[in-house]
C-alpha positions as CSV (number, residue, x, y, z in Angstrom):
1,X,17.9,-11.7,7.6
2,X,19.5,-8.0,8.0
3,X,17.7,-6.4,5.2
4,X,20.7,-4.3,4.3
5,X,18.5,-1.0,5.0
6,X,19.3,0.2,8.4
7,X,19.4,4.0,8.8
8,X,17.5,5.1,5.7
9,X,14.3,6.9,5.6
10,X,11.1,6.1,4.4
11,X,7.6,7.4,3.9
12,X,4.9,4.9,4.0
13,X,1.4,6.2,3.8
14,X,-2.0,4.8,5.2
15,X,0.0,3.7,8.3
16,X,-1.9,4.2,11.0
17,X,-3.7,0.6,10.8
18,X,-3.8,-2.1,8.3
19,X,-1.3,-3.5,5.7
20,X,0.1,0.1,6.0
21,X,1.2,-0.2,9.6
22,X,2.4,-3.3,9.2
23,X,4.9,-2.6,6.2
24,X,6.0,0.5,9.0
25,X,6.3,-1.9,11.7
26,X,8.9,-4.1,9.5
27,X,10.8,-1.8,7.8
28,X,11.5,0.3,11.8
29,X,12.3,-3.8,12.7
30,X,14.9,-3.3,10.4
31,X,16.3,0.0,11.8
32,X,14.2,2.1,9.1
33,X,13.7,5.9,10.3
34,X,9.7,6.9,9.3
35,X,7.7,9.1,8.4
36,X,4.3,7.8,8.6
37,X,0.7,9.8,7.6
38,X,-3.0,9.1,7.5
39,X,-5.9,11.1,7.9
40,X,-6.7,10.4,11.5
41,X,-4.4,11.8,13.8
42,X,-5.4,9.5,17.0
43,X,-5.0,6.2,15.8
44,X,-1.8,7.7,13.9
45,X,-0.3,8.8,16.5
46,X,-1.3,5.8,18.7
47,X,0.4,3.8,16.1
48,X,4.0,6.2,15.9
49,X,4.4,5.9,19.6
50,X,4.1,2.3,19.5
51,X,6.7,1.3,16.5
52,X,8.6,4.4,18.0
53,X,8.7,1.9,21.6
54,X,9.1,-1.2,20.0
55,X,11.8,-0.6,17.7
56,X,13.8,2.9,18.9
57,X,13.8,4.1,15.2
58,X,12.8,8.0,14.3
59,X,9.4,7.8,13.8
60,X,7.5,11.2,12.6
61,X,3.5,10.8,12.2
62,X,1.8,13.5,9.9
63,X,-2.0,13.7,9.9
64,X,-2.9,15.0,6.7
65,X,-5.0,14.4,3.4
66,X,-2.1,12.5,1.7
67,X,-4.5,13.3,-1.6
68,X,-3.9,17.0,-1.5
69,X,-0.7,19.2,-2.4
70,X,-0.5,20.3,1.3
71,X,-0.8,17.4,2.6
72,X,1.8,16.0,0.4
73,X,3.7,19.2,1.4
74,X,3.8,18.5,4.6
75,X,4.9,14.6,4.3
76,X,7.8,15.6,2.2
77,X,9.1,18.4,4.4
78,X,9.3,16.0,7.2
79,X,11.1,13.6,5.3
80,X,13.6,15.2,3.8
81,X,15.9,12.7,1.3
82,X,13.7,9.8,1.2
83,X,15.0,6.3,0.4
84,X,12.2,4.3,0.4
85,X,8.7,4.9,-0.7
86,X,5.4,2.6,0.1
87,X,2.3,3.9,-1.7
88,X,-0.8,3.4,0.3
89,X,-4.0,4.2,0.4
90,X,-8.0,3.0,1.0
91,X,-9.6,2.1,-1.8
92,X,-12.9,3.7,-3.0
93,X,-16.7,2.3,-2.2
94,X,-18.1,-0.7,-4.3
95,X,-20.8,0.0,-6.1
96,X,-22.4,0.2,-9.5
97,X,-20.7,1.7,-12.2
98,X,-24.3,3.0,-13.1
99,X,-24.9,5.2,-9.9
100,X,-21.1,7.2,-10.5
101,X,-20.4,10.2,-12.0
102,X,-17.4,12.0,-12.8
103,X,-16.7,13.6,-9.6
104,X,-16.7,9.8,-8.4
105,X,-14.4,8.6,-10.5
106,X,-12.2,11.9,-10.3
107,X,-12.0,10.9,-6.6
108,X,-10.7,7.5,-6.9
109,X,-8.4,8.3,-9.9
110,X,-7.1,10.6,-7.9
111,X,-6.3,8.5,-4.6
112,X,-5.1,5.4,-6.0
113,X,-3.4,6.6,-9.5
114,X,-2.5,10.5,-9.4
115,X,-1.4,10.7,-5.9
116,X,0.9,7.6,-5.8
117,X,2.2,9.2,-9.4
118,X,2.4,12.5,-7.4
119,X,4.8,11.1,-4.5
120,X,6.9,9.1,-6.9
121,X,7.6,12.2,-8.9
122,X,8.4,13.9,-5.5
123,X,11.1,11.4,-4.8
124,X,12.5,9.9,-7.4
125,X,14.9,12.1,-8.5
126,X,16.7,12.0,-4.8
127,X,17.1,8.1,-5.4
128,X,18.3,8.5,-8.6
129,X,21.0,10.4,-7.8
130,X,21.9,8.8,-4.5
131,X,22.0,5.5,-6.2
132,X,19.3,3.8,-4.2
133,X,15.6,3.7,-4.1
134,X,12.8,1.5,-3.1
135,X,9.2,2.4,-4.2
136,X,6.0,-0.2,-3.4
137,X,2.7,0.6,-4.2
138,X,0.0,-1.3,-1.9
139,X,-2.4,-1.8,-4.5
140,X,-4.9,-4.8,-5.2
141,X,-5.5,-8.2,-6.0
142,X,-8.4,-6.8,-8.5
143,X,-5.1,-5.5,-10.8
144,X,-5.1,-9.2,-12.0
145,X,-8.5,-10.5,-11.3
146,X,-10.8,-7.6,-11.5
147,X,-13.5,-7.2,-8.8
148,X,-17.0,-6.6,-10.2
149,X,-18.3,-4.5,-7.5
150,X,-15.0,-2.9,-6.5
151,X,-15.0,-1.1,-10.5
152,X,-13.5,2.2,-9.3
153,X,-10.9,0.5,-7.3
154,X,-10.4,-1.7,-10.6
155,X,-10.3,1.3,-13.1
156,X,-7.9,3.7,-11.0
157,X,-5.4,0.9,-9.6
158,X,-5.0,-0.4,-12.9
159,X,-3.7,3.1,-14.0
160,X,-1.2,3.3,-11.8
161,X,0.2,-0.2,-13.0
162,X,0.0,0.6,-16.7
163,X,2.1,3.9,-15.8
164,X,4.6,2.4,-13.5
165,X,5.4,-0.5,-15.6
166,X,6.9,2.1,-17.8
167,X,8.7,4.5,-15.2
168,X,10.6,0.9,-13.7
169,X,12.1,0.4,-16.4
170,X,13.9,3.7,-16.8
171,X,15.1,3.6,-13.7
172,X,16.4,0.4,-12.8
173,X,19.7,1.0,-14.0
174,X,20.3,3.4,-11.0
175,X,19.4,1.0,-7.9
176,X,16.1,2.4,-7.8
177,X,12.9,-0.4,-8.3
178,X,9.2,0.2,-8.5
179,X,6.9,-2.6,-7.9
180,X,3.4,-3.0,-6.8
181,X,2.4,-5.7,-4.0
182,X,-1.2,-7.0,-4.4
183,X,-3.2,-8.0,-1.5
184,X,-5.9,-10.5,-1.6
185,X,-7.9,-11.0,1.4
186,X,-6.0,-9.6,4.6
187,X,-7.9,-9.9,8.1
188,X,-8.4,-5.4,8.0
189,X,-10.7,-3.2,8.8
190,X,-11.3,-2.7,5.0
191,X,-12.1,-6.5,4.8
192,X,-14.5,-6.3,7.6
193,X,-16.6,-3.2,5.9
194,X,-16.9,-4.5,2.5
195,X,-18.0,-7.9,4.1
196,X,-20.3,-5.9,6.2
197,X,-21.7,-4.2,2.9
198,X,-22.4,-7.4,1.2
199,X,-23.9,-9.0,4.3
200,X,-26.5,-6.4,4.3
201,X,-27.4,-7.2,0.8
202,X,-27.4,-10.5,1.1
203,X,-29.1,-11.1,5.0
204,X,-25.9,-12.2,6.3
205,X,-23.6,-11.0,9.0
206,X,-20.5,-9.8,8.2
207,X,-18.7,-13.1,9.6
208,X,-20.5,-15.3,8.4
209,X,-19.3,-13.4,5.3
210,X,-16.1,-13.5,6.2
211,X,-16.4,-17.2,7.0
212,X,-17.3,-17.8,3.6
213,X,-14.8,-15.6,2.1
214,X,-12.0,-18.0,4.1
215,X,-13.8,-21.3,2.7
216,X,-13.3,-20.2,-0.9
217,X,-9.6,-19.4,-0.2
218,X,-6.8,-22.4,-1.0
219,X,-5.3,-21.1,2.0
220,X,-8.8,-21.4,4.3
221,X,-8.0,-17.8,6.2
222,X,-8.0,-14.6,5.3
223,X,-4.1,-13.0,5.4
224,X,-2.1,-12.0,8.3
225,X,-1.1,-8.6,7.4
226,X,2.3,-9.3,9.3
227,X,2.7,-11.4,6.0
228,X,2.5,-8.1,4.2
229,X,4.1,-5.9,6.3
230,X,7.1,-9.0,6.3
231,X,6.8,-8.9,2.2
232,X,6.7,-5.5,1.8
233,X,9.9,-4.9,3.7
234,X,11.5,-7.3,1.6
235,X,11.2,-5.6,-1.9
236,X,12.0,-2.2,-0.1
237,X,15.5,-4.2,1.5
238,X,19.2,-4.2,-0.1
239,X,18.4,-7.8,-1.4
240,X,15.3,-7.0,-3.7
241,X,17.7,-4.8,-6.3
242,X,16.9,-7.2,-9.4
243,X,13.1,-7.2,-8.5
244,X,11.9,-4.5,-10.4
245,X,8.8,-4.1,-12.6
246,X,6.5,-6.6,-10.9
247,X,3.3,-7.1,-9.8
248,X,3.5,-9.7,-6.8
249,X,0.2,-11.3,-5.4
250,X,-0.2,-12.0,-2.0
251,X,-3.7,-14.1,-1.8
252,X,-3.1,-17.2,-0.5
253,X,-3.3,-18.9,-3.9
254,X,-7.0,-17.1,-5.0
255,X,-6.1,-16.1,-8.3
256,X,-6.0,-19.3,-10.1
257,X,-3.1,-19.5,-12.7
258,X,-0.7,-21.1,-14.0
259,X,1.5,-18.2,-14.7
């Protein structure tokens, strides 16, 4: 399917590995021009020269603390009119809410709810008046089914729902959508530490965590995150104009509803 979206620009954060380079990979597979970030500027760049080889779109990789107001800065100088958004960062330790203080919580709010706020606001307003805009924000299965250990992740995701669920609808009429894409269980490096984090709680490895984690799925794996990356570029395409609003899990089925 030609997604309709060849030639436009987008920004997608976190995407130097993970669900984050994957929704890159998809949207340059559909003649996307990037600009990419992370905080590490290896596997970054790494990753910019090899969507930049496989696909022969502009690709521009910007190391930076995407959290910050210069690294922010910087993102948005590079990429000029944007057209399309994607939202992305890690999420914050698990823990006990009993061991974090307010400097803890500060720190997640303000990766996963003010900074995604923060790059919307920065872009928006472009989209609005060029009639088209995509914005999807990686978040988390936990938005629907809340993770006990994963509370700040829990707390600051959620945020960002509650507030976007408002902003979508104010701007719909104009082309532009907002939605957030929930992952479940995708086969990333995140995956592998918090397994290895409850392995060593528990005596186990983190495979034969991970095995575990598969058995309880309806789908018996974890995700491919080129089943991310394919989804993501979807709601950011010419097609996805009436999706707008929505929270859309990707979890092979986990999340047990009938709704």
């Amino acid at each position: 399917m030609d997604l309709g979206i060849r030639g436009r620009r987008a920004i997608v954060c976190g995407a130097s590995a993970g669900l984050g380079r994957a929704s890159a990979e998809f949207l340059a597979g559909d003649g996307v021009d990037l600009v990419i970030c992370a905080r590490r500027e290896g596997p970054l760049e790494k990753a910019a020269t090899a969507i930049r080889d496989a696909h022969g779109v502009d690709v521009t990789a910007i190391a930076c603390d995407i959290t910050t107001e210069e690294g922010r800065a910087a993102v948005l100088e590079a990429a000029g009119d944007t057209d399309i958004l994607v939202n992305n960062a890690g999420g914050p330790p698990p823990g006990n809410f009993r061991d974090w203080g307010r400097d803890t919580w500060i720190a997640a709010i303000d990766a996963n709810m003010l900074t995604p706020i923060e790059m919307i606001k920065a872009t928006i307003d472009g989209m609005i008046d060029r009639k088209f805009g995509r914005i999807v924000n990686i978040t988390s299965g936990s938005v629907k089914s809340p993770i006990p250990e994963l509370g700040l992740s829990n707390g600051a995701r959620t945020g960002l729902t509650g507030f976007v669920a408002g902003l979508a609808r104010q701007v719909g009429k104009h082309n532009v959508t907002i939605n957030g894409l929930l992952p479940g269980e995708f086969a990333t490096d995140r995956l592998y530490k918090l397994s290895e984090a409850r392995g060593k709680a528990t005596g186990q490895t983190a495979e034969d965590v991970l095995a575990e984690r598969a058995g309880r799925s309806p789908a018996g794996r974890q995700g491919d995150p080129a089943e991310f990356g394919a989804a993501c570029a979807f709601l950011c395409s010419a097609h996805a104009g009436y999706i707008n609003g929505q929270n859309i899990l990707m979890d092979g089925g986990a999340f047990n509803s009938s709704m």
